[in-house]
RORO-996463 format. One line per 8 residues: number of its first residue (from 1); for each residue x, y, z of N, C-alpha, C. Coordinates in steps of 0.1 Angstrom, whole numbers. Last residue first. Layout:
NUM = X/Y/Z/X/Y/Z/X/Y/Z | ...
***
This chain:
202 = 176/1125/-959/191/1121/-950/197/1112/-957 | 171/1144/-986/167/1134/-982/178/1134/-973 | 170/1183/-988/173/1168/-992/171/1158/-983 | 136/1197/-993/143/1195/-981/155/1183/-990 | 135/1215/-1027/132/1205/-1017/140/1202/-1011 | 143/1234/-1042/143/1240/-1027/136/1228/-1021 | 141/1223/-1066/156/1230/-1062/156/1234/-1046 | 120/1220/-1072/126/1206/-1068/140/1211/-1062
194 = 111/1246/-1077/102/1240/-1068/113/1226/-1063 | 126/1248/-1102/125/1258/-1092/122/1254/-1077 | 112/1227/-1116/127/1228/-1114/133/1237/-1100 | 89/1235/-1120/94/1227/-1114/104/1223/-1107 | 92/1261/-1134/88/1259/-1123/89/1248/-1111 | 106/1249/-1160/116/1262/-1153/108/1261/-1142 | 83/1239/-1166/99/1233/-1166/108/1237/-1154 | 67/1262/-1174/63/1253/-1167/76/1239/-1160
186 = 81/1273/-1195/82/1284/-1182/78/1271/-1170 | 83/1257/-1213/98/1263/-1209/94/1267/-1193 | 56/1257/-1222/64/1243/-1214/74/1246/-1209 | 56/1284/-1229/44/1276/-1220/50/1266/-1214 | 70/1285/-1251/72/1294/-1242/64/1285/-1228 | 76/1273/-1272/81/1265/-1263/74/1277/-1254 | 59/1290/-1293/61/1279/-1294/64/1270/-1280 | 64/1313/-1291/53/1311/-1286/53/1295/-1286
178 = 91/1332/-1288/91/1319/-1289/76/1311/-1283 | 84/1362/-1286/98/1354/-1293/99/1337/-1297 | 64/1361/-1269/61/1370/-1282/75/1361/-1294 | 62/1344/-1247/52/1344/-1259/54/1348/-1270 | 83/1357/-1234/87/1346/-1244/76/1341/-1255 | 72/1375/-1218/83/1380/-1228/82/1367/-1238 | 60/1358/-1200/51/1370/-1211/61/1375/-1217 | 78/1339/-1191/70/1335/-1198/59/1348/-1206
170 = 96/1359/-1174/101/1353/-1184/90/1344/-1196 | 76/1369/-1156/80/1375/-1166/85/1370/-1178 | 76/1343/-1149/61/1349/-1149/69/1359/-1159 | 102/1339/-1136/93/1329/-1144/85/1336/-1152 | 103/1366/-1120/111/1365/-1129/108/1351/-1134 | 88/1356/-1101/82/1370/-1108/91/1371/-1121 | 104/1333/-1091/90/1331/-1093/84/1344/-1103 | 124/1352/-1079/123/1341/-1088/113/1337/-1096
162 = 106/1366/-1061/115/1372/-1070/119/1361/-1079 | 104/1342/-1039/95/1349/-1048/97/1358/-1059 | 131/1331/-1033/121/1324/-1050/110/1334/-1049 | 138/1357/-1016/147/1353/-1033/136/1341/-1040 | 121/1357/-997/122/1371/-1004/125/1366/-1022 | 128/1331/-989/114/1331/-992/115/1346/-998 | 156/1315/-992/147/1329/-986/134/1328/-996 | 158/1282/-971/149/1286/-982/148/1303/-978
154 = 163/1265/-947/173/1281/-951/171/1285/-966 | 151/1244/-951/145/1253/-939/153/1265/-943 | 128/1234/-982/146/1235/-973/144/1246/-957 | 100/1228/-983/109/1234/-987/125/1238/-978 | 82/1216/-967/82/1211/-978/90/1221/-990 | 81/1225/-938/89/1216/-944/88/1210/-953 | 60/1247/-933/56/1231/-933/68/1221/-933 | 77/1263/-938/73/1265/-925/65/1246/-921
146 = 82/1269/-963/94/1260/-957/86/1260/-941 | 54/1273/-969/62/1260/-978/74/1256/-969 | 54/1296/-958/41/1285/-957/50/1275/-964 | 68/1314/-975/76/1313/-965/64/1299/-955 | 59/1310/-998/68/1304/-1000/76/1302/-983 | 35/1330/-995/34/1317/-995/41/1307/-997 | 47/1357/-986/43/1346/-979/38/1332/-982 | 56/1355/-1014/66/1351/-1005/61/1349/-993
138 = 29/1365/-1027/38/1350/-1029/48/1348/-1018 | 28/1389/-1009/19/1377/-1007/25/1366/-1011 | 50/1409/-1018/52/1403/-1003/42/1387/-1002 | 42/1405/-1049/57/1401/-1047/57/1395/-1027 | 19/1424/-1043/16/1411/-1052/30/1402/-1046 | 32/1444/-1033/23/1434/-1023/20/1425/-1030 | 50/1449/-1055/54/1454/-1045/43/1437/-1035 | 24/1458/-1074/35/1447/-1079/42/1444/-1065
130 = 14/1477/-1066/5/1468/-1066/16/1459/-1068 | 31/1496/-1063/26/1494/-1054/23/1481/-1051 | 39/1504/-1089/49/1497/-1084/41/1494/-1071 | 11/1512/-1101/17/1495/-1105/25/1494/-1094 | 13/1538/-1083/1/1528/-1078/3/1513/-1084 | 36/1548/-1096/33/1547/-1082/21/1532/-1078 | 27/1554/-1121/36/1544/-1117/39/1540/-1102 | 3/1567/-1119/2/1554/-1127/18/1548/-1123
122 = 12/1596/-1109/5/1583/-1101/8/1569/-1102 | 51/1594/-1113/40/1599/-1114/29/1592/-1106 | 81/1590/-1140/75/1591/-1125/58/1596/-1122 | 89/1565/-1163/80/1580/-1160/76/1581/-1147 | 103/1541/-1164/108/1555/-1165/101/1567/-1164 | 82/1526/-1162/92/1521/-1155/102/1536/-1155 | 59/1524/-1177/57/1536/-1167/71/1532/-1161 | 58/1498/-1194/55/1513/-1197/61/1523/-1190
114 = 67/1481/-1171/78/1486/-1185/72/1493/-1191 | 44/1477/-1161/54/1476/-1152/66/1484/-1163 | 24/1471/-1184/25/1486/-1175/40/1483/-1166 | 27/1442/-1186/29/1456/-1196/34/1471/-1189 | 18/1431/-1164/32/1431/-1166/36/1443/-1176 | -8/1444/-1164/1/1446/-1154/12/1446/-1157 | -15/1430/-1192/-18/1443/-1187/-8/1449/-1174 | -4/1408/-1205/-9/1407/-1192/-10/1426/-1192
106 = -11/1405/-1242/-4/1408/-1231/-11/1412/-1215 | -25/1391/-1262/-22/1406/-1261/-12/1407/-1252 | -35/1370/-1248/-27/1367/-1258/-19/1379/-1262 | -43/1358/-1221/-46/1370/-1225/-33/1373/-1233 | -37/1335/-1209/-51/1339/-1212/-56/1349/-1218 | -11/1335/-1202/-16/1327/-1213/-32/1333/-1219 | -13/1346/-1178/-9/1354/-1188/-10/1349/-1201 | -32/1332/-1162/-38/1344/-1169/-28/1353/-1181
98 = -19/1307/-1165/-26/1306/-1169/-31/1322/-1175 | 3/1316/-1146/6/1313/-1159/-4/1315/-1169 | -13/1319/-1121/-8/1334/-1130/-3/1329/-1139 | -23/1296/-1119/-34/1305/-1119/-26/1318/-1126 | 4/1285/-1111/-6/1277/-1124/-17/1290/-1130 | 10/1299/-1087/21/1300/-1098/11/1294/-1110 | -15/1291/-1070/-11/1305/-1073/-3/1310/-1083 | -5/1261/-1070/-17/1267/-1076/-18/1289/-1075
90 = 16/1263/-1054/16/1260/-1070/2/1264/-1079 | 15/1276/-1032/19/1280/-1038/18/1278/-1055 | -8/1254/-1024/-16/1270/-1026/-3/1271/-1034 | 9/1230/-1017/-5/1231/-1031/-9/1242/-1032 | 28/1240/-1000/35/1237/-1019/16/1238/-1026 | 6/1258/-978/16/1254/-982/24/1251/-997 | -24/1252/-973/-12/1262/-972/2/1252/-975 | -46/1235/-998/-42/1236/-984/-29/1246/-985
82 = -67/1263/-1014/-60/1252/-1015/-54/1254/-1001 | -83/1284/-1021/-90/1275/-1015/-77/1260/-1011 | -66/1305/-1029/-65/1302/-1014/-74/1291/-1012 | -71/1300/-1057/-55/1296/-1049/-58/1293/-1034 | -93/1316/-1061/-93/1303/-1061/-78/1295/-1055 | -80/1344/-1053/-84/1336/-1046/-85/1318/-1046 | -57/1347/-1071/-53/1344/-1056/-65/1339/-1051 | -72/1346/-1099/-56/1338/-1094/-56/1338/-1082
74 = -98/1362/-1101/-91/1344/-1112/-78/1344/-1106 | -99/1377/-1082/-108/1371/-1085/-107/1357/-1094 | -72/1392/-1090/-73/1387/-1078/-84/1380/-1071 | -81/1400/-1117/-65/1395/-1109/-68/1387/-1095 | -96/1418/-1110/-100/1408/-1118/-88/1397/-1116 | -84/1440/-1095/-93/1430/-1088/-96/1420/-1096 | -63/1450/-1111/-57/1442/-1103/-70/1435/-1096 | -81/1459/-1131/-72/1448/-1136/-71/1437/-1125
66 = -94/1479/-1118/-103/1466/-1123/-94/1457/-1128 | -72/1492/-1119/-75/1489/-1102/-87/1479/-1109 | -67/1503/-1147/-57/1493/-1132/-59/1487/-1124 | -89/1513/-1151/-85/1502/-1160/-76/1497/-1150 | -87/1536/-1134/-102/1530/-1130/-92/1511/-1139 | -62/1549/-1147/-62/1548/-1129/-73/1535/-1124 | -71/1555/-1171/-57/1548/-1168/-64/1540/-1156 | -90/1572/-1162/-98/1559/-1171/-83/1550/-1168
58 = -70/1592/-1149/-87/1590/-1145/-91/1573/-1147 | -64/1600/-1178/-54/1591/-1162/-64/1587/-1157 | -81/1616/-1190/-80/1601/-1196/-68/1592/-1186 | -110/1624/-1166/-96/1625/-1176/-88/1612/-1177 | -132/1617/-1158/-132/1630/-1158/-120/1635/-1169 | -158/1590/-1170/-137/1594/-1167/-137/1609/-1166 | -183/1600/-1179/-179/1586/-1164/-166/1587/-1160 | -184/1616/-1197/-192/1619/-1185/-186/1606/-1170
50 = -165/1605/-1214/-159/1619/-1203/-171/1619/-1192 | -182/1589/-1230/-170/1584/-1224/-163/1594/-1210 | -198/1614/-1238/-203/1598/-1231/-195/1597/-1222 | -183/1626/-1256/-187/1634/-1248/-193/1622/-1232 | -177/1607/-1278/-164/1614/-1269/-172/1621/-1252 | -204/1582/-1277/-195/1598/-1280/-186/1598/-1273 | -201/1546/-1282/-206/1558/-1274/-201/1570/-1282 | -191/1522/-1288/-205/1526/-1295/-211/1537/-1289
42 = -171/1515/-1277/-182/1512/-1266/-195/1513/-1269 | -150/1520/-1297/-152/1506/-1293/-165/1500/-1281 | -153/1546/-1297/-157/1540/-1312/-162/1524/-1305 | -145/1552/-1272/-156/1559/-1281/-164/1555/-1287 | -116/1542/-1274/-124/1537/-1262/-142/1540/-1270 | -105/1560/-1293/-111/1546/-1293/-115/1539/-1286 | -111/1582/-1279/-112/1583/-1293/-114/1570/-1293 | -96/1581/-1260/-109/1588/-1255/-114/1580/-1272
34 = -69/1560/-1255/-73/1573/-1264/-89/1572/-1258 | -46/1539/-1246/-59/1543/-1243/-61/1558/-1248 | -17/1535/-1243/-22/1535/-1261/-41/1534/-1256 | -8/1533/-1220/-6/1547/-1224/-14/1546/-1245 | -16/1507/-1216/-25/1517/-1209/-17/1533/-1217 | -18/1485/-1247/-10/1492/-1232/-18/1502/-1224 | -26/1477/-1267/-17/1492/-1272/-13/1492/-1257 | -38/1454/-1257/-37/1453/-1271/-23/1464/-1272
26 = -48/1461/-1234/-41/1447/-1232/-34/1448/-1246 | -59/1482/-1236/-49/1484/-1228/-42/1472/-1234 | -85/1476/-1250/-78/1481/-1256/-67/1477/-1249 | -95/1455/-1225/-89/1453/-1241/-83/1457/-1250 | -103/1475/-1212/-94/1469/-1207/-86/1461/-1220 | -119/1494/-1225/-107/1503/-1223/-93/1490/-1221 | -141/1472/-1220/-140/1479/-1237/-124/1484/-1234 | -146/1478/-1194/-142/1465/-1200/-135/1467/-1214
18 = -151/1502/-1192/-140/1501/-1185/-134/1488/-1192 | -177/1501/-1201/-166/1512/-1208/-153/1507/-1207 | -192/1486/-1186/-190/1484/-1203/-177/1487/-1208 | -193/1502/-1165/-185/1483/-1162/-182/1483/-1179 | -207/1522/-1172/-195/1525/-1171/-187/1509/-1170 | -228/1509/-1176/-222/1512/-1186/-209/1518/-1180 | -235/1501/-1145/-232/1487/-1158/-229/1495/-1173 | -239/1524/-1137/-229/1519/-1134/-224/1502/-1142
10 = -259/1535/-1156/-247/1541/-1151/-240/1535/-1149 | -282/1513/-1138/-275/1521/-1155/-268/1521/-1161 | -281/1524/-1120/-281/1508/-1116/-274/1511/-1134 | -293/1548/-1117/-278/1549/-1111/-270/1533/-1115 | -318/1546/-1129/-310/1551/-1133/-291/1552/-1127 | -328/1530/-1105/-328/1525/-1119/-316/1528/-1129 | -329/1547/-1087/-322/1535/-1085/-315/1527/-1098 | -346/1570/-1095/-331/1570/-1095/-325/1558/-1091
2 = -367/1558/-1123/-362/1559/-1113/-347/1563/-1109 | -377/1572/-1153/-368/1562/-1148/-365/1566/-1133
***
């Protein structure tokens, strides 16, 4: 086998692994990732799995950062194709309902935000990071909404994006308690959100 061949390999089984780890995560969380069932679930050995993760933070660390790009491959971009302003914002709020709908287990990110919320460390460092600039981008896109005038002009664009994260939260909590309304509630509660910061009429 060639070394191209062989490197080309490698890196579509490690894509395997990581994919296999991301499911687990979504199911048990990133701290319910075991070497052991990652193993079982990729059809590999313990010993496999270790040649690609050096250590099981390692596999934490790789499962996060393929979250947050998969993240940002199904929600912000397609968003950006929209014009600036209320259509990107909504379509960026539709695109994160959607992924957390999409993924019945649970959003992985939002999980980890309340895993690691008490343990100091990488893994919490690198979520609150990622959460952090996920939080400044919406609010630039809320600050494109009052900049158009399609939102009040003394709109803070700090407070609906925090709003907005608090929807999003409020809709991956509510799957589990009330899967029933959860979807329509949260989509209600967005509207409402959005009609609350329309300019009023003279």
């Amino acid at each position: 086998m060639s070394p191209t061949a062989a490197t080309t390999k490698g890196l579509a089984t490690r894509e395997m692994i990581v994919e296999r780890a991301y499911g687990i995560a979504c199911r048990q969380g990133l701290e319910g990732l075991s070497i052991g069932d990652l193993a079982s679930a990729a059809g590999m050995s313990k010993s496999g799995v270790f040649a690609h993760f050096g250590s099981r933070e390692d596999l934490q660390l790789t499962v996060l950062e393929w979250t947050a790009e998969r993240f940002t491959q199904t929600v912000m971009l397609p968003a950006l194709k929209q014009p600036r302003g209320l259509p990107r914002l909504r379509a960026i709020m539709e695109g994160w309902y959607d992924w957390v709908l999409a993924n019945p287990d649970g959003c992985v990110m939002l999980g980890a935000a309340g895993e690691y919320d008490a343990r100091p460390g990488l893994m919490r460092d690198r979520i609150v990071g990622w959460l952090q600039e996920w939080r400044k981008a919406v609010a630039r896109s809320v600050q494109q909404c009052i900049d158009a005038g399609e939102f009040a002009a003394h709109t803070d664009a700090m407070l609906v994006s925090f709003q907005l994260f608090a929807l999003t939260e409020g809709l991956h909590n509510a799957r589990l308690y009330d899967p029933e309304h959860a979807e329509s509630m949260a989509r209600r509660a967005l509207d409402h959100l959005f009609a609350s910061h329309t300019p009023s009429s003279p």
